[in-house]
C-alpha positions in Angstrom: 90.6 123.4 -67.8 87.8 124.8 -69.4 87.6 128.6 -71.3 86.2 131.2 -69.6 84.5 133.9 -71.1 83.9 137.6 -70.4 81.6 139.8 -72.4 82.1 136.9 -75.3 86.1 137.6 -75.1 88.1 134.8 -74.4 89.4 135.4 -70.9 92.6 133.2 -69.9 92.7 133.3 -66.3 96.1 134.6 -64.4 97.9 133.1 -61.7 96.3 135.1 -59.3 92.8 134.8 -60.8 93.0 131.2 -59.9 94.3 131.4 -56.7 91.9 133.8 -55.6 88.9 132.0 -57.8 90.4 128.4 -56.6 90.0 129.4 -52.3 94.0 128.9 -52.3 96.6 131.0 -51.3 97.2 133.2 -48.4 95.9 136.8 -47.4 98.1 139.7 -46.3 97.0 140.1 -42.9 99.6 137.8 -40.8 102.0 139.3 -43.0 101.5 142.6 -41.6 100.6 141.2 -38.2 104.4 139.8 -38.6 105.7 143.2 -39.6 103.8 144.5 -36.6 105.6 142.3 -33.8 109.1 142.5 -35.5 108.5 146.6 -35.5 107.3 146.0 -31.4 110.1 143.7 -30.5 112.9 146.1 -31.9 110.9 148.9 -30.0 111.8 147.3 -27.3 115.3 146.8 -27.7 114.9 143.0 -27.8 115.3 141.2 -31.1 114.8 137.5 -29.9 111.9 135.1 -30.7 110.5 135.5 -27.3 110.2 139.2 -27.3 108.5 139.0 -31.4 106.3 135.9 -29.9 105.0 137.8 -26.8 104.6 141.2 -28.6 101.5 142.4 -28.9 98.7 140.7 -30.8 97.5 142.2 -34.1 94.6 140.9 -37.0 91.2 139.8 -36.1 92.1 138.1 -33.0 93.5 141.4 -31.2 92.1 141.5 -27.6 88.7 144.0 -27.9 87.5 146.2 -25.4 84.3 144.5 -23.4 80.9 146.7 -23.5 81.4 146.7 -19.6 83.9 146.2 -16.8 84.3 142.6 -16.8 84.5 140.6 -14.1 85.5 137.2 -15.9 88.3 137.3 -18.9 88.2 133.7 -19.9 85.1 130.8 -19.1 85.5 127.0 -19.1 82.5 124.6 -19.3 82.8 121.3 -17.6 79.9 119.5 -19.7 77.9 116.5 -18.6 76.9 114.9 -21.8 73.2 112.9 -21.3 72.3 114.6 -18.7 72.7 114.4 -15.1 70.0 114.7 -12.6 69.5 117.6 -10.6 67.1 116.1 -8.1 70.0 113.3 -7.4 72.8 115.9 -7.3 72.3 119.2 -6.2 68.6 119.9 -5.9 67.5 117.8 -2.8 63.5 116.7 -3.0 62.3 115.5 0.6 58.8 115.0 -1.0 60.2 112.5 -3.3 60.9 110.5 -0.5 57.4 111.0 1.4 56.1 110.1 -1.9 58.2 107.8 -3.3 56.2 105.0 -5.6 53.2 107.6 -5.4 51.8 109.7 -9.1 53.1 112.9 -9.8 50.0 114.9 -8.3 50.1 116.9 -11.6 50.2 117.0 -15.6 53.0 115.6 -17.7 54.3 118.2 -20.3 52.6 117.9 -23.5 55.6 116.6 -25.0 57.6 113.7 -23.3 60.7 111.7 -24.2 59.4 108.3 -22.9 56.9 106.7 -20.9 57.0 107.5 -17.5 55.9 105.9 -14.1 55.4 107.2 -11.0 57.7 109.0 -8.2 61.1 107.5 -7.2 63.0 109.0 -4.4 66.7 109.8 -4.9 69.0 106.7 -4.2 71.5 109.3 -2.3 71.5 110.9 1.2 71.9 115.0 0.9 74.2 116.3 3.5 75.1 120.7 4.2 78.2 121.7 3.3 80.2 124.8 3.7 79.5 128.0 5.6 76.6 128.1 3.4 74.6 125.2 4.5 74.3 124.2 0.7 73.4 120.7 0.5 74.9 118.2 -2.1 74.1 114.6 -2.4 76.5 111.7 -1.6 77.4 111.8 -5.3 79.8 114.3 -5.2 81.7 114.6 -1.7 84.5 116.7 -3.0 82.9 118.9 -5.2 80.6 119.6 -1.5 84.0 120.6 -0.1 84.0 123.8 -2.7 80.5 124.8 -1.7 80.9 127.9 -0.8 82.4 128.7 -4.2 79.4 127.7 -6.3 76.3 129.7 -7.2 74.3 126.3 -7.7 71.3 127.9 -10.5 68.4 125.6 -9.4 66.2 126.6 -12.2 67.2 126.2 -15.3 65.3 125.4 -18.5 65.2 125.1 -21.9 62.3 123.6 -24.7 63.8 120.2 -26.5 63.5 117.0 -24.9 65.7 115.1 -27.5 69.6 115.5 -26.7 70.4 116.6 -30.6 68.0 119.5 -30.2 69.2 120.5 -26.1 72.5 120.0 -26.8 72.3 122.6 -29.8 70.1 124.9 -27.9 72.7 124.7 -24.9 75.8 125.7 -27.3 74.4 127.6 -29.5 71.0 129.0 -28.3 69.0 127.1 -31.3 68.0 123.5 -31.2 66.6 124.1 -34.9 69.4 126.1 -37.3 73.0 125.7 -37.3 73.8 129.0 -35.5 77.7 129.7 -33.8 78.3 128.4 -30.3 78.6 129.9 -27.5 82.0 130.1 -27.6 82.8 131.4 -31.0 80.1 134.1 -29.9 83.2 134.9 -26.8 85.8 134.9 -29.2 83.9 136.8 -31.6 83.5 139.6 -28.6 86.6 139.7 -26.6 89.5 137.9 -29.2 92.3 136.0 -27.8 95.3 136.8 -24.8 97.6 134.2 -26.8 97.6 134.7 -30.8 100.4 130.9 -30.7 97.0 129.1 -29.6 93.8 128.7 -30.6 91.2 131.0 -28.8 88.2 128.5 -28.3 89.4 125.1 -27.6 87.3 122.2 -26.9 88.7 118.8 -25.5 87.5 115.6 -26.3 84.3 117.3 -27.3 81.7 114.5 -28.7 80.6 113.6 -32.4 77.5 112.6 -31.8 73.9 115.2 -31.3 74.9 118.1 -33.4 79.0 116.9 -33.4 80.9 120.1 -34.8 77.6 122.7 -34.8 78.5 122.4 -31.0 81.8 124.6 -31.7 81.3 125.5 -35.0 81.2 129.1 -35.7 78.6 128.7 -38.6 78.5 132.2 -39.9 81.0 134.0 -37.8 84.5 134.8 -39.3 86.7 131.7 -39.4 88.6 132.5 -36.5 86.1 132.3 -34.2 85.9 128.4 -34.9 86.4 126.4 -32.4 89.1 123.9 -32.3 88.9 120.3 -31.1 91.6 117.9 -29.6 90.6 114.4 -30.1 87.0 113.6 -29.4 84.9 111.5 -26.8 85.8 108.3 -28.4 89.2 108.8 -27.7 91.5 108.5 -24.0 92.0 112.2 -23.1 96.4 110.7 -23.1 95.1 110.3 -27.0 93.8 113.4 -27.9 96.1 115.3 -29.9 95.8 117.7 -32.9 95.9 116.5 -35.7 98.8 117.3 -38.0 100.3 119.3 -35.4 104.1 117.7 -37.2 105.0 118.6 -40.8 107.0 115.4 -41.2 108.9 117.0 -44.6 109.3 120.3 -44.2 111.5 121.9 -41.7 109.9 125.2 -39.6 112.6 127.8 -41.6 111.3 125.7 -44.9 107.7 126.6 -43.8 108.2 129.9 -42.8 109.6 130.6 -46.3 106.7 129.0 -47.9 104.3 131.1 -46.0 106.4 134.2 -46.5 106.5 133.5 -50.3 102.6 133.2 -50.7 102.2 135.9 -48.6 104.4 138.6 -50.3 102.7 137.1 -54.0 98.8 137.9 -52.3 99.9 140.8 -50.4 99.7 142.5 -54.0 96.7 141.1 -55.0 94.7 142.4 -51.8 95.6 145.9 -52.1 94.7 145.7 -55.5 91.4 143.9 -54.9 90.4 144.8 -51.4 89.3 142.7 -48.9 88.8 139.3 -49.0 87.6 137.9 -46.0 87.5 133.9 -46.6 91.4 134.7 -48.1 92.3 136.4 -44.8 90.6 133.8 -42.5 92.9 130.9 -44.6 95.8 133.1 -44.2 95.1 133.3 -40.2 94.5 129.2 -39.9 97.8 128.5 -41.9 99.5 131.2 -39.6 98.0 129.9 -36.2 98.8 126.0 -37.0 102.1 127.5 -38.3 103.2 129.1 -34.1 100.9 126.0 -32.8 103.6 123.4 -34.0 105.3 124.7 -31.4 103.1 125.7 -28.6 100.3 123.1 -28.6 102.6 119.9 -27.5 104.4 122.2 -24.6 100.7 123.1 -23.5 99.6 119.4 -23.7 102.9 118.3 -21.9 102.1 117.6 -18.2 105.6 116.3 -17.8 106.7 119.5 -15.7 103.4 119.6 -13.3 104.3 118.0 -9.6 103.2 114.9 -8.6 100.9 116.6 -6.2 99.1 118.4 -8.2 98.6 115.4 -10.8 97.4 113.4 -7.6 95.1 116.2 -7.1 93.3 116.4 -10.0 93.2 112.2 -9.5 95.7 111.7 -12.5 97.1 108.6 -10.7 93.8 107.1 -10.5 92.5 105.1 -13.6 88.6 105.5 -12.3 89.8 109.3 -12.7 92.7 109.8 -14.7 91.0 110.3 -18.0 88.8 113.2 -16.6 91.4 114.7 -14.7 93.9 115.3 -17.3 91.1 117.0 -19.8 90.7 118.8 -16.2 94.3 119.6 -15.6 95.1 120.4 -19.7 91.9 122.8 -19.2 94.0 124.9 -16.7 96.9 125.1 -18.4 95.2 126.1 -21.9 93.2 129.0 -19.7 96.9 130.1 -18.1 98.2 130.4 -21.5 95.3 133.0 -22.9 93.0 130.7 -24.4 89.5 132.4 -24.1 87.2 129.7 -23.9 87.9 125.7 -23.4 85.1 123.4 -23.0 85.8 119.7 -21.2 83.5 116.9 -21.7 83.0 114.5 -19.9 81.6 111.3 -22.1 81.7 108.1 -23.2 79.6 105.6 -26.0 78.6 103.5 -23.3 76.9 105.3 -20.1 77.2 109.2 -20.0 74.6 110.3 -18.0 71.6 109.2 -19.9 70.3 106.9 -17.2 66.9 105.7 -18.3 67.4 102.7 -16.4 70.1 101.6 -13.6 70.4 104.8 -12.4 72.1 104.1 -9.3 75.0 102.5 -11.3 75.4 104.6 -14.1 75.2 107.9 -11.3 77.6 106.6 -9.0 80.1 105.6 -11.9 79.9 108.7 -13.8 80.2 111.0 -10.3 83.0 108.7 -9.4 84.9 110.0 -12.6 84.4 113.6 -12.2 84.2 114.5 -8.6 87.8 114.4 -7.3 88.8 116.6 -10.5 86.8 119.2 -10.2 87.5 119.8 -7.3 91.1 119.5 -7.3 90.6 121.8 -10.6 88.7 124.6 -8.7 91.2 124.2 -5.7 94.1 124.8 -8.6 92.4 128.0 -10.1 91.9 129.4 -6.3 96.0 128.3 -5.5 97.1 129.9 -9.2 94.7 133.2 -8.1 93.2 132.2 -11.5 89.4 131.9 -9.7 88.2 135.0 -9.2 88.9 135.8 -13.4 88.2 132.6 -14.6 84.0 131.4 -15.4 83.6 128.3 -14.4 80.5 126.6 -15.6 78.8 123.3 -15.1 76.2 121.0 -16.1 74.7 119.4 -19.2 72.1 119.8 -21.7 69.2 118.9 -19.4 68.1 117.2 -16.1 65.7 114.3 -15.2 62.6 113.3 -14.5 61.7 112.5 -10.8 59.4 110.2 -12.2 60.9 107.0 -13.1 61.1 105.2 -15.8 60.9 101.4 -15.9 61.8 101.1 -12.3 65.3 102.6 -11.7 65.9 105.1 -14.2 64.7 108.8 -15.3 63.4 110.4 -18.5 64.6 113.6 -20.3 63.9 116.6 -18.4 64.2 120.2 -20.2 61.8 121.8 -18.3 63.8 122.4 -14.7 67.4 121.1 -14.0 70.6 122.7 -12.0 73.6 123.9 -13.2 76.0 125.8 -11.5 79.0 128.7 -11.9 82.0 129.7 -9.5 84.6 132.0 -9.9 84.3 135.5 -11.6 81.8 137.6 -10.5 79.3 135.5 -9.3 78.2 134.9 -5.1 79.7 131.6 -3.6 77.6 129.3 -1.5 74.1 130.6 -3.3 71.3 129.0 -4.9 69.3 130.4 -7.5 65.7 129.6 -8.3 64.2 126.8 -7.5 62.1 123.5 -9.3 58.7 122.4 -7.8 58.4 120.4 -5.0 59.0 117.4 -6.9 61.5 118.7 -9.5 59.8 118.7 -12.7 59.6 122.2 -13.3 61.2 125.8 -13.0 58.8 127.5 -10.6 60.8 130.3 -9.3 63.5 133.5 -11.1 63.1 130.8 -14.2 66.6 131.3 -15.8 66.0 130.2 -19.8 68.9 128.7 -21.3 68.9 132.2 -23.0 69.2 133.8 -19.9 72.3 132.0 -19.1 74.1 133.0 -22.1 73.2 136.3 -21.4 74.0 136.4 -17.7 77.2 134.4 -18.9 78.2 137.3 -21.5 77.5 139.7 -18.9 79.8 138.8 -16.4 82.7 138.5 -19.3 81.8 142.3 -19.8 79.8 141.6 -23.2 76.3 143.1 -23.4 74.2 140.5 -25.4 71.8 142.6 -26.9 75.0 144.3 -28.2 76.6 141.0 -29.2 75.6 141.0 -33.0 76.5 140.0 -36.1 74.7 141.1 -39.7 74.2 137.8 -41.9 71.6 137.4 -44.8 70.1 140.9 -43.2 69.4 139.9 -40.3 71.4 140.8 -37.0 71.9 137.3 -35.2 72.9 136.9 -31.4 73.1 133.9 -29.0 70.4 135.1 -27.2 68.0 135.4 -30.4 65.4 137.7 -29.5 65.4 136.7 -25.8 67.8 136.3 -22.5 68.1 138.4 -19.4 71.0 138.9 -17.3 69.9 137.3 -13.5 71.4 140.2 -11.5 70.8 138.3 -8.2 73.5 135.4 -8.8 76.4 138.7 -9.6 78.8 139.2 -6.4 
């Protein structure tokens, strides 16, 4: 190791120079967030583990006080990757079919993915459902059977018609700049209701079209990061985190460790002040630490009833893969998590049918249909529904003009996604495409818009949602976004 020199005096580093210098070591924060349940545990008259794990939760991850009465405390998003088609799902078209084969009797947008031909008619019958009369196509017959829970958001938009750019844009509200997801943004706002689990976790998330930007929390502190298990690639029975056994050490070994480190910086940090990178090490260490633990009892499905595993289509192969991300989902949202993200992926298909459309559709529907449902049906059962965000959809729609002769194009300019549970009105539609399906026409909803209506409803104001970095206060919602008042219960 080289010399260093201060103000031409040989300067031999300390200990805790380097550590601090070298991004090792361990902040004091846990250690008084330790202090802090021990003191709240003997308060209580209760010495035990349980009492010191449930006590309450301290550090940067303490539960904050939303700008407004929330109606939602915790969100999943049930992501589509490729894009599924909203004139084929849940935004029926009857001119397609009068004018199936015919031109689109307009302009193309300036900017399109691929050629495109003319009109082609959906390949599925759309049937009412529900005391609402919504209609859903043949797709998704049990999905149709939770109707009157959905506020189906008919006009939905964004601006990039590559899926690296609308995948960004729909995480993270830039298709341009690594900015934090959405996600991270909710943990950032409202911290965590478990501090033995990660607050943002996102299952079998994939690696492809902006990868780990999608729950990265790019400027945000550390702890708003999101954290993945396994990855599209993988069999949701697979996906595990990684490292979550210390094969040498024993859990008293590693809690001495961690104490030692801890008392040796302690020191150093109320001589130095704050160090934020230090303190957001110290909480990772301290959260993999309590996760050890917690993670495989969360991940073990071993205690749910057969029933319920039928219901979310577990015993299915054409379902089972789905279904537990599904039914893990739940059990991550009963344990505190704040926000988990399921995806539903794969190298081969998604939903990115620019041709065979009818195949790929039906297969991909096939996988998802029966647990969703049975997953909303759980949250109603569990009373978690009515404070629990469900969202759904993917990064854009499709064309209803073909391409080739049995698939659709990229379409950013006016797709369907759709919320249920917390705060929002059951068996309504929002907005609505043209007559054809190409673009938002009416109460255009911006993907902006949905991350601010989204905040809103989990009690965070997003033009209040900021955070200062390189002097400039950054948002989700940029400079944009409007809450749509008229989908709120």
């Amino acid at each position: 190791m080289s010399d260093l020199h201060v103000n031409d005096e040989l300067f031999l580093p300390t200990r805790r120079h380097l550590l601090k210098t070298a991004a090792v070591g361990f902040g004091h924060l846990a250690f008084s967030a330790m202090l802090a349940r021990d003191a709240t545990a003997e308060q209580a008259g209760d010495g035990s583990a349980r009492a010191k794990e449930t006590a309450t939760i301290t550090g940067p991850l303490a539960p904050r006080q939303p700008h407004l009465p929330a109606r939602a405390k915790r969100i999943v998003f049930l992501f589509m990757k490729g894009g599924p088609s909203h004139v084929d799902t849940f935004d029926p078209k009857p001119m397609l079919d009068r004018d199936n084969g015919k031109p689109l009797p307009f302009d193309l947008p300036r900017v399109t993915f691929a050629k495109q031909g003319n009109l082609l008619r959906s390949p599925w019958k759309f049937q009412q459902h529900g005391e609402s009369g919504l209609p859903v196509s043949a797709l998704f017959p049990n999905v149709a059977r939770h109707v009157d829970d959905l506020c189906i958001l008919r006009s939905v938009h964004g601006t990039n018609p590559a899926h690296g750019g609308a995948l960004l844009k729909l995480h993270t509200g830039s298709d341009q700049f690594v900015r934090p997801s959405m996600g991270s943004w909710v943990v950032y706002g409202l911290g965590t209701e478990n501090q033995n689990l990660p607050a943002f976790v996102t299952i079998c998330p994939t690696l492809a079209h902006g990868g780990v930007n999608n729950w990265g929390s790019a400027f945000l502190p550390a702890h708003c990061q999101g954290t993945p298990i396994g990855n599209a690639s993988l069999a949701s029975s697979a996906a595990q985190v990684k490292h979550i056994h210390n094969s040498r050490l024993t859990a008293a070994q590693q809690r001495k460790q961690l104490d030692l480190i801890d008392a040796m910086n302690r020191e150093h940090l109320q001589a130095t002040g704050s160090d934020q990178a230090l303190e957001g090490r110290l909480n990772s260490f301290e959260l993999a630490y309590r996760m050890q633990s917690t993670m495989p009892d969360a991940q073990n499905l071993s205690g749910e009833t057969e029933a319920t595993q039928k219901q979310y289509g577990i015993d299915d192969p054409v379902t089972q893969d789905f279904g537990r991300q599904c039914l893990l989902a739940r059990r991550f949202l009963e344990r505190g998590v704040r926000f988990v993200q399921v995806t539903h992926s794969d190298s081969e298909v998604q939903w990115d049918q620019h041709g065979n459309l009818y195949q790929g559709h039906s297969k991909n529907a096939s996988e998802v249909d029966k647990p969703i449902a049975g997953f909303l049906q759980d949250l109603k059962d569990r009373d978690l529904l009515k404070d629990t965000l469900v969202l759904w959809g993917g990064e854009f729609g499709r064309t209803p003009t073909a391409q080739g002769t049995d698939g659709r194009d990229h379409n950013p300019h006016g797709f369907t996604m759709w919320m249920a549970g917390a705060g929002v009105k059951g068996g309504y539609a929002y907005g609505a495409t043209d007559e054809y399906g190409y673009y938002a026409t009416e109460n255009k909803m911006h993907i902006h818009d949905l991350h601010a209506t989204m905040l809103h409803l989990l009690g965070l104001e997003h033009e209040r949602l900021t955070y200062r970095y390189a002097g400039r206060d950054f948002r989700l919602t940029d400079v944009a976004g409007h809450v749509a008042k008229d989908v709120l219960s």
